[in-house]
mmCIF file of the C-alpha atoms, coordinates in Angstrom:
data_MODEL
# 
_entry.id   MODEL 
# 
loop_
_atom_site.group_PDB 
_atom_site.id 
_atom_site.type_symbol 
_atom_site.label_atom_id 
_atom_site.label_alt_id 
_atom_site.label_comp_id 
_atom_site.label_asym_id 
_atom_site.label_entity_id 
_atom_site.label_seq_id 
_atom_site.pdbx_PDB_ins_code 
_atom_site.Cartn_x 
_atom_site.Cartn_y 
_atom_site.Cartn_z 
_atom_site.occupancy 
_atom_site.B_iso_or_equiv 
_atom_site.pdbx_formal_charge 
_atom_site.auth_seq_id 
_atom_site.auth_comp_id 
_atom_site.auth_asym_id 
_atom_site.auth_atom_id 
_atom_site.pdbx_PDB_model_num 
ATOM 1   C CA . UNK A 1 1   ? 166.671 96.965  75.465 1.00 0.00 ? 1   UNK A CA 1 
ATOM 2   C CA . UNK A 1 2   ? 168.586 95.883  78.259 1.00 0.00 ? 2   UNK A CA 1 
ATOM 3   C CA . UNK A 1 3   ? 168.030 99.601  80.795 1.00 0.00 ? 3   UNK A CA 1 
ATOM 4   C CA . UNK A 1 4   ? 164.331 100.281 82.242 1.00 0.00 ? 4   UNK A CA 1 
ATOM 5   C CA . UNK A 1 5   ? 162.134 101.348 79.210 1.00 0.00 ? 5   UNK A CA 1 
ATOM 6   C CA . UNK A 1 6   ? 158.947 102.184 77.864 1.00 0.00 ? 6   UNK A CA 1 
ATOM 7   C CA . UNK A 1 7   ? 156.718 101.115 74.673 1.00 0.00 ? 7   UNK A CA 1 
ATOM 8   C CA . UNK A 1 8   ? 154.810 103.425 73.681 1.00 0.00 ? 8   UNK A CA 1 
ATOM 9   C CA . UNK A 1 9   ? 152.161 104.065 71.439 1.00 0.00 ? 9   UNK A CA 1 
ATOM 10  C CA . UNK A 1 10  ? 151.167 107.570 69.459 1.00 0.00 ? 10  UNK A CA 1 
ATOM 11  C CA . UNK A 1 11  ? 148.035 108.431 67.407 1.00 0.00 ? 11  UNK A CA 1 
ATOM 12  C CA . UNK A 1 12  ? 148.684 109.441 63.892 1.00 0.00 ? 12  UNK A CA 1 
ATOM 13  C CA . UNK A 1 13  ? 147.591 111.079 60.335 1.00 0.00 ? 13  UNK A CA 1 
ATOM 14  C CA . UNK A 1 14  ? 150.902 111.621 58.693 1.00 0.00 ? 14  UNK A CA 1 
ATOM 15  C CA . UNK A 1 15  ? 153.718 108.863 60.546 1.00 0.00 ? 15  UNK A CA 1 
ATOM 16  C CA . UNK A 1 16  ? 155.330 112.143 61.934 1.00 0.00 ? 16  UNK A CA 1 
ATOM 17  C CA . UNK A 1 17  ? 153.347 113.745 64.575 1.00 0.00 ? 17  UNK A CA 1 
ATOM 18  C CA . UNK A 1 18  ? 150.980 113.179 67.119 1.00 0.00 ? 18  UNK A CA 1 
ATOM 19  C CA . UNK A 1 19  ? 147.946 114.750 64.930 1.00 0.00 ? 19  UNK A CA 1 
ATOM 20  C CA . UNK A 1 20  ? 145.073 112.992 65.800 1.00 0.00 ? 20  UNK A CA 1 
ATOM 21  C CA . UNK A 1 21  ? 142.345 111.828 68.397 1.00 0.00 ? 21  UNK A CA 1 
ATOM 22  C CA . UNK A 1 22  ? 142.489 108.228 68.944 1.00 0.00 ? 22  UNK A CA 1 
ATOM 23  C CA . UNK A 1 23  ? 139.133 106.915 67.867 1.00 0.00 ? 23  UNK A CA 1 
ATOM 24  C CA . UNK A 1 24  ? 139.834 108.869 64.508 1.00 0.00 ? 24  UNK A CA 1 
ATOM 25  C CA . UNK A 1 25  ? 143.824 108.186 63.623 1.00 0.00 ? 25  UNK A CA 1 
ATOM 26  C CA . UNK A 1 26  ? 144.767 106.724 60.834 1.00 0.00 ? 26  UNK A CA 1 
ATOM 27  C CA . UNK A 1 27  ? 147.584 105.147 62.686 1.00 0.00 ? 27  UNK A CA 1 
ATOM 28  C CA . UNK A 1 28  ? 149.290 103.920 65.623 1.00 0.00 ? 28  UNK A CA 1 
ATOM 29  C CA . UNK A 1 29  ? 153.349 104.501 65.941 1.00 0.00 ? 29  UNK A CA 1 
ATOM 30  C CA . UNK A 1 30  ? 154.899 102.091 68.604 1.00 0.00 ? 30  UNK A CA 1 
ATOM 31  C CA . UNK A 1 31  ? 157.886 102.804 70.039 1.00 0.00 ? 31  UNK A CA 1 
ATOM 32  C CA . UNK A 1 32  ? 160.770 101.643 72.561 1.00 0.00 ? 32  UNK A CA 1 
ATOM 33  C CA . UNK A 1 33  ? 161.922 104.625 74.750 1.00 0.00 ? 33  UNK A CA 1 
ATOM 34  C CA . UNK A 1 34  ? 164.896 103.986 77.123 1.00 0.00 ? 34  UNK A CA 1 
ATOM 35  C CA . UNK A 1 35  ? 166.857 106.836 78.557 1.00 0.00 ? 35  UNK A CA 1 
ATOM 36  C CA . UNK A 1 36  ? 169.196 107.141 76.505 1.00 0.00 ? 36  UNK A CA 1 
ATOM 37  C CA . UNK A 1 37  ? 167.861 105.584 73.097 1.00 0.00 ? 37  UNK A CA 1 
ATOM 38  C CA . UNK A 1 38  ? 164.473 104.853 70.957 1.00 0.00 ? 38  UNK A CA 1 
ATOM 39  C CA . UNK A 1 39  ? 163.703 101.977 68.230 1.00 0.00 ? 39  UNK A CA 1 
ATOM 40  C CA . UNK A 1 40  ? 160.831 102.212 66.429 1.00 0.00 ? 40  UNK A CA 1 
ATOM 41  C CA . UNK A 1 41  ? 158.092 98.675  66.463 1.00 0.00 ? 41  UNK A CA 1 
ATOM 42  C CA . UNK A 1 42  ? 155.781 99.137  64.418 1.00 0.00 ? 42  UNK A CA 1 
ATOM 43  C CA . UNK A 1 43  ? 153.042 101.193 62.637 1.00 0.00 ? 43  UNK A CA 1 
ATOM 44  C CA . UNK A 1 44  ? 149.041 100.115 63.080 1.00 0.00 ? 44  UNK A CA 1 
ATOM 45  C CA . UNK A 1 45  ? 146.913 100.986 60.125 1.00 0.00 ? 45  UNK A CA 1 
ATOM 46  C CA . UNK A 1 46  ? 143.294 100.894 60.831 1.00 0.00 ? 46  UNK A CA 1 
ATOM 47  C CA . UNK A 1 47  ? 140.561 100.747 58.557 1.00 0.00 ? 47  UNK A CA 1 
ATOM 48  C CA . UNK A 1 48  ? 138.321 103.248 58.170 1.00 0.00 ? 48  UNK A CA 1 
ATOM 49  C CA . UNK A 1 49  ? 134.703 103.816 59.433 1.00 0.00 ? 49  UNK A CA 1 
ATOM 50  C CA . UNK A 1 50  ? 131.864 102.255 57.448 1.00 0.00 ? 50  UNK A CA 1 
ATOM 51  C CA . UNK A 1 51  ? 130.037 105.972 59.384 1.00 0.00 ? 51  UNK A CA 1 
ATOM 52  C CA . UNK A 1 52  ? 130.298 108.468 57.227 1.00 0.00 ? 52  UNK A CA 1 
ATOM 53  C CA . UNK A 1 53  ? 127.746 111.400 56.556 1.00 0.00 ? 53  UNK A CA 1 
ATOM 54  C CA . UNK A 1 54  ? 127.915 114.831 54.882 1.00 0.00 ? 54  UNK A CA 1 
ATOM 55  C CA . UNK A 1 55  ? 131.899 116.480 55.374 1.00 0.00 ? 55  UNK A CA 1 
ATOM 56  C CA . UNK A 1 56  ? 133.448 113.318 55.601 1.00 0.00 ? 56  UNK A CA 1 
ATOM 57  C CA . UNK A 1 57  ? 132.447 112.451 59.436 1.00 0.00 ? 57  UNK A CA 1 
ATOM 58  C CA . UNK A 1 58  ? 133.700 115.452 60.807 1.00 0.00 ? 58  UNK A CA 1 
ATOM 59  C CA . UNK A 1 59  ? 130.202 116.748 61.214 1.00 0.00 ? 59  UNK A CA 1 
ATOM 60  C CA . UNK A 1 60  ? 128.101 119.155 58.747 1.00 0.00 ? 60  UNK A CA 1 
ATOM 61  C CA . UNK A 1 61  ? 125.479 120.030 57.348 1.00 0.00 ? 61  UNK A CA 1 
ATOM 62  C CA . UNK A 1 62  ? 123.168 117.305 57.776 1.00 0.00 ? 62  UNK A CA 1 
ATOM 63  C CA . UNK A 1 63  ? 123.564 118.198 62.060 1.00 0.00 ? 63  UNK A CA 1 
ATOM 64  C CA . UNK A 1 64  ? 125.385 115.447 63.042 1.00 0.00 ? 64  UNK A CA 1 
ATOM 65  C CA . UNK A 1 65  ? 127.955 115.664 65.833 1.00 0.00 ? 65  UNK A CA 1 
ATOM 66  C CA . UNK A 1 66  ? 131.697 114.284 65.259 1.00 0.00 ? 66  UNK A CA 1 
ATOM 67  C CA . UNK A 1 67  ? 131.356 111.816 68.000 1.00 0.00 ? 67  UNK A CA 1 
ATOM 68  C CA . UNK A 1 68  ? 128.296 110.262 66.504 1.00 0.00 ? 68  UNK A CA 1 
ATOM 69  C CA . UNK A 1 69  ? 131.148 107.834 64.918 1.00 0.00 ? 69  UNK A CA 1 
ATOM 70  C CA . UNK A 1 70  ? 132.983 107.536 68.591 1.00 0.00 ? 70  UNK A CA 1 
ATOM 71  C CA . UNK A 1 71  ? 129.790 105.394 69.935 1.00 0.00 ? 71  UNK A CA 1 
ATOM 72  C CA . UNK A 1 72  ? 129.963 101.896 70.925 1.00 0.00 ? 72  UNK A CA 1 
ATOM 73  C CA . UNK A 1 73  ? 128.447 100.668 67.416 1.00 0.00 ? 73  UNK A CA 1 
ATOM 74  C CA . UNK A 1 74  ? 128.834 102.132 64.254 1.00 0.00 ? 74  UNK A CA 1 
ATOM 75  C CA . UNK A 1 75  ? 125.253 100.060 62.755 1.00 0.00 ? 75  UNK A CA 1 
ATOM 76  C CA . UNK A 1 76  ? 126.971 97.189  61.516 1.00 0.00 ? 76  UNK A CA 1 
ATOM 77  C CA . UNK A 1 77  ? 127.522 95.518  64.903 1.00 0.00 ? 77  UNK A CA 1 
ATOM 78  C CA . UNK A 1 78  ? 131.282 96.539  64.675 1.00 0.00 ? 78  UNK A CA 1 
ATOM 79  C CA . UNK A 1 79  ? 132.452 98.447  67.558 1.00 0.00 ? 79  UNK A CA 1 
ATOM 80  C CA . UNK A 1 80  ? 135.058 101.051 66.223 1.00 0.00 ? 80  UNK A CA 1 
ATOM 81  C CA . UNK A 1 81  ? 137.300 101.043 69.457 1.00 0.00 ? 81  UNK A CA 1 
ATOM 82  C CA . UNK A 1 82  ? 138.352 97.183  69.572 1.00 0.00 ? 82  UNK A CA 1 
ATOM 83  C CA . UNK A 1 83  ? 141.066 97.019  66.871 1.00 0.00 ? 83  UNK A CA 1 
ATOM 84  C CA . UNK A 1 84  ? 142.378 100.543 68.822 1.00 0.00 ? 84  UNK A CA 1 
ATOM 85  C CA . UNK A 1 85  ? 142.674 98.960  72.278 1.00 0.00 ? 85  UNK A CA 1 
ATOM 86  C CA . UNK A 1 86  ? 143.647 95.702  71.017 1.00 0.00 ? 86  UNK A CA 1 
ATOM 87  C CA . UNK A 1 87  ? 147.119 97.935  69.110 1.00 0.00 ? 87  UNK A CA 1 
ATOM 88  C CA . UNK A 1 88  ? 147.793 99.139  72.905 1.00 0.00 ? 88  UNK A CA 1 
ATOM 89  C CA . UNK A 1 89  ? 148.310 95.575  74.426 1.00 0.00 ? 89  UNK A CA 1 
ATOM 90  C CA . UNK A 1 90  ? 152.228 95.531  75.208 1.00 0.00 ? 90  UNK A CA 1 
ATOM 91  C CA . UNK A 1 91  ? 152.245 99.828  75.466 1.00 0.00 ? 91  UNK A CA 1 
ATOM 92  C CA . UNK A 1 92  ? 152.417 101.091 78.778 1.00 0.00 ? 92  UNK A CA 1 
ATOM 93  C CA . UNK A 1 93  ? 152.123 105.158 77.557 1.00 0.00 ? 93  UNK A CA 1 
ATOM 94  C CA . UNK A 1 94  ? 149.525 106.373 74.788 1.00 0.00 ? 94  UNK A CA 1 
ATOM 95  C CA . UNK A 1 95  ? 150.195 109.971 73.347 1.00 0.00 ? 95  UNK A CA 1 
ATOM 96  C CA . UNK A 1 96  ? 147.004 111.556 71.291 1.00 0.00 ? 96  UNK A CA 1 
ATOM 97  C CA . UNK A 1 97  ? 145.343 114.394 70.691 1.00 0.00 ? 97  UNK A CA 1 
ATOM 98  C CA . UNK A 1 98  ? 142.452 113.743 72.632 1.00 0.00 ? 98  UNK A CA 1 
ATOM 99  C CA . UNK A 1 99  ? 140.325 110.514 73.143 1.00 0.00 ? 99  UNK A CA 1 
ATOM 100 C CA . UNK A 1 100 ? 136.355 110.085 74.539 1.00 0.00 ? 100 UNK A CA 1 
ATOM 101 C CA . UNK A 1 101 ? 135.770 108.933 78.244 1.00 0.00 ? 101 UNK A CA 1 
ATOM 102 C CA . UNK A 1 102 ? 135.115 105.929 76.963 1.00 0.00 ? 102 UNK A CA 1 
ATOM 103 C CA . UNK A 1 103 ? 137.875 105.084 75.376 1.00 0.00 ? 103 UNK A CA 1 
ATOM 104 C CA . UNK A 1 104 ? 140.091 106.224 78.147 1.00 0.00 ? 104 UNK A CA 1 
ATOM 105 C CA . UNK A 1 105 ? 138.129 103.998 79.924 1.00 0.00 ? 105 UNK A CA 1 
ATOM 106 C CA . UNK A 1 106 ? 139.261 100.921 78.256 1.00 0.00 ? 106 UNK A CA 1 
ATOM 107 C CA . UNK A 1 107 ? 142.986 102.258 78.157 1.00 0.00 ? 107 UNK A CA 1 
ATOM 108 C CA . UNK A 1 108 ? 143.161 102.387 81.885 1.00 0.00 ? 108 UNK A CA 1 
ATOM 109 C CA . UNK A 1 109 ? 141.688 98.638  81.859 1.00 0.00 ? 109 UNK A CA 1 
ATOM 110 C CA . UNK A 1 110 ? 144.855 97.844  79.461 1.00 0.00 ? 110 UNK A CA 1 
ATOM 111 C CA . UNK A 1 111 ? 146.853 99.919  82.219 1.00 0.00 ? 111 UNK A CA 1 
ATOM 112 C CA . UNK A 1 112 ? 148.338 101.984 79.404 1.00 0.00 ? 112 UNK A CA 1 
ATOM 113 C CA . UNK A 1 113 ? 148.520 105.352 80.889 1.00 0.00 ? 113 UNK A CA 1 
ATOM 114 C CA . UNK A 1 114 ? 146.680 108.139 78.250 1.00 0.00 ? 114 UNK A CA 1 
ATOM 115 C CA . UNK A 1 115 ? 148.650 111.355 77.549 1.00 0.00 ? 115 UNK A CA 1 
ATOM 116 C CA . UNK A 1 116 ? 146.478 113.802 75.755 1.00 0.00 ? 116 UNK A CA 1 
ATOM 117 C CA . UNK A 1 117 ? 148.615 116.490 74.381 1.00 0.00 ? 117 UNK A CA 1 
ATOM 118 C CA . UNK A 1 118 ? 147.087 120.061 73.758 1.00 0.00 ? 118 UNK A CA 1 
ATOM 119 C CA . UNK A 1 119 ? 148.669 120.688 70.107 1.00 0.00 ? 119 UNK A CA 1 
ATOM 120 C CA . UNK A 1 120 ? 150.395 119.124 67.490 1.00 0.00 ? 120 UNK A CA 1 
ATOM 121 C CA . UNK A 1 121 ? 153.871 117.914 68.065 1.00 0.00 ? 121 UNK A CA 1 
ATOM 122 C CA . UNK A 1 122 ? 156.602 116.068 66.135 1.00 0.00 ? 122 UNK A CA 1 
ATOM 123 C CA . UNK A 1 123 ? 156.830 112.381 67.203 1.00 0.00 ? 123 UNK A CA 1 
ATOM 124 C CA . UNK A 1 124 ? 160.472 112.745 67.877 1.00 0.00 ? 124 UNK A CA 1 
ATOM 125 C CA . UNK A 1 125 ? 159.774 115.700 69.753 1.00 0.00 ? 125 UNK A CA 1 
ATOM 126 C CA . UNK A 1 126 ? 157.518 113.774 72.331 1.00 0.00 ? 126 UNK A CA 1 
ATOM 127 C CA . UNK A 1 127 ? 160.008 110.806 72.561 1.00 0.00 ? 127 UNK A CA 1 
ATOM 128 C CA . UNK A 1 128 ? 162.428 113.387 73.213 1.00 0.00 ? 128 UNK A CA 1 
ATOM 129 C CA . UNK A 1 129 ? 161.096 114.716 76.259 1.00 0.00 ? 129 UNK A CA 1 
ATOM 130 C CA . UNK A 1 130 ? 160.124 111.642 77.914 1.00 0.00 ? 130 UNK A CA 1 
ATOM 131 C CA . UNK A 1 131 ? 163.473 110.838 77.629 1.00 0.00 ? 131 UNK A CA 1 
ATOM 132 C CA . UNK A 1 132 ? 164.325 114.353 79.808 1.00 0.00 ? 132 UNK A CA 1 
ATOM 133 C CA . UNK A 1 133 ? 161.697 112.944 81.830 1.00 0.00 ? 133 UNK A CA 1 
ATOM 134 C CA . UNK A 1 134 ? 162.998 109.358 82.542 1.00 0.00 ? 134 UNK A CA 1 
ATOM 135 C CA . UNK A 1 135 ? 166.365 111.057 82.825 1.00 0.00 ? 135 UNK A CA 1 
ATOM 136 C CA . UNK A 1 136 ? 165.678 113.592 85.632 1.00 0.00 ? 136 UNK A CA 1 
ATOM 137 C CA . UNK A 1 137 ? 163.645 112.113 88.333 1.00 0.00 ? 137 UNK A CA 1 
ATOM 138 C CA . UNK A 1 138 ? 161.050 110.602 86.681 1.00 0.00 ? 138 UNK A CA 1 
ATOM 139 C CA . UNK A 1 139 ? 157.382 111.473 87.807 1.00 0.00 ? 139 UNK A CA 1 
ATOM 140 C CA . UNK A 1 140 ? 155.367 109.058 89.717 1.00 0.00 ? 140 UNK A CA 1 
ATOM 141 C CA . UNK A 1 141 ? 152.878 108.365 86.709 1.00 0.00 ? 141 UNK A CA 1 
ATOM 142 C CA . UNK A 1 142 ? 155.909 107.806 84.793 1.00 0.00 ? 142 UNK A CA 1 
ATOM 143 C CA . UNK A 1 143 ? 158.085 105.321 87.154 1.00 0.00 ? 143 UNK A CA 1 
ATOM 144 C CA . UNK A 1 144 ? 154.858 103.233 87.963 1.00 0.00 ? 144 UNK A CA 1 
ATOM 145 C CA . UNK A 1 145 ? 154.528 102.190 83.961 1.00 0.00 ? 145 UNK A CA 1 
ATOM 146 C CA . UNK A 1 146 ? 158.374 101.614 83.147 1.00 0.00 ? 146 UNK A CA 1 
ATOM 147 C CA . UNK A 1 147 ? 159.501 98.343  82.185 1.00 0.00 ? 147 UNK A CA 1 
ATOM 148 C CA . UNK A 1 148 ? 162.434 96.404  82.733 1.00 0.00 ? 148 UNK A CA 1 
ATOM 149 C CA . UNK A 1 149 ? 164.553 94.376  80.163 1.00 0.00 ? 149 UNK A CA 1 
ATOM 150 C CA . UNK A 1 150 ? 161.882 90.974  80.057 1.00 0.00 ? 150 UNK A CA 1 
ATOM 151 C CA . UNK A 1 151 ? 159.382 93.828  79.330 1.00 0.00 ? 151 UNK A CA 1 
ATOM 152 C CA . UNK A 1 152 ? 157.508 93.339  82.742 1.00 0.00 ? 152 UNK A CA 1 
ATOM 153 C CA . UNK A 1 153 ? 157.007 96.174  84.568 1.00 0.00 ? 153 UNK A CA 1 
ATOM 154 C CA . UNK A 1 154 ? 159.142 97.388  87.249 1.00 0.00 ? 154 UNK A CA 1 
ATOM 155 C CA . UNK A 1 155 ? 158.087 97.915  90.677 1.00 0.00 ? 155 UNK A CA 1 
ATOM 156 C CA . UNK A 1 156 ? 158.688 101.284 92.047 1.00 0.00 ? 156 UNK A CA 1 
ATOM 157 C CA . UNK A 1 157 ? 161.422 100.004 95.131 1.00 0.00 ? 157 UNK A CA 1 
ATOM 158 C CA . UNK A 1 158 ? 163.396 98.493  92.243 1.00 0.00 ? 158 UNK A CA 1 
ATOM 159 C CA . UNK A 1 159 ? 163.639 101.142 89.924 1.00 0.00 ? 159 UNK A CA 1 
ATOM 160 C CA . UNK A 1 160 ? 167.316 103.303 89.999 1.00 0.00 ? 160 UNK A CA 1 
ATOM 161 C CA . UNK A 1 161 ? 166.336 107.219 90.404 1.00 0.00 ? 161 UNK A CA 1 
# 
């Protein structure tokens, strides 16, 4: 992409919406978003837990609490966040439903900036409106991660408004 863009990175069940919390997606959509186009990178597929309890992880019967599988170690000396953050390196936007403090933790130390949206939404739908966004005048979260066409960030007294 030769014009100021973004890559960005959404969590993901199903490959067409942002459906799911990023310690527990299935996948990771990457995109290119410029003003006035999109190109899809790539899809991440992560494995799944090694965790489980009664329902499947989500919690049950047995009184265990969904974000006993968000913890640093999952038993096996395999820490379930690393091959989530590693996906990230390159994105400067993540979209999710939702993701712990400590995982937004080590997204800000990637300098992706986290977007947690409140519902479901289509993918196109989201890469849609950040395209409004970067259209109009942008916001300040937004101009501070854009990119320019080697893919290195753009400092704010260089970017066209």
């Amino acid at each position: 992409m030769d014009t100021p863009h973004l890559r960005i990175a959404l969590t993901t069940n199903n490959l067409l919406q942002v459906d799911a919390n990023f310690a527990a997606a299935r996948q990771m959509v990457i995109y290119d978003v410029a003003r006035d186009s999109s190109a899809f990178v790539d899809v991440v597929n992560f494995r799944r837990g090694a965790k489980k309890g009664l329902g499947g992880g989500q919690g049950g019967a047995d009184g265990r609490c969904v974000m006993d599988d968000m913890g640093d170690d999952d038993g096996t000396g395999h820490d379930p966040l690393v091959e989530r953050v590693e996906a990230l390196k390159g994105a400067s936007v993540l979209f999710t439903l939702g993701l712990s403090d400590l995982a937004a933790v080590r997204v800000h130390n990637l300098r992706v900036f986290p977007v947690k949206n409140e519902c479901v939404r289509e993918i196109d739908d989201v890469v849609a409106q950040l395209q409004r966004l970067m259209n109009g005048s942008p916001p300040l979260w937004l101009r501070r991660v854009m990119r320019g066409p080697d893919g290195e960030r753009l400092p704010l007294d260089e970017q066209e408004i």
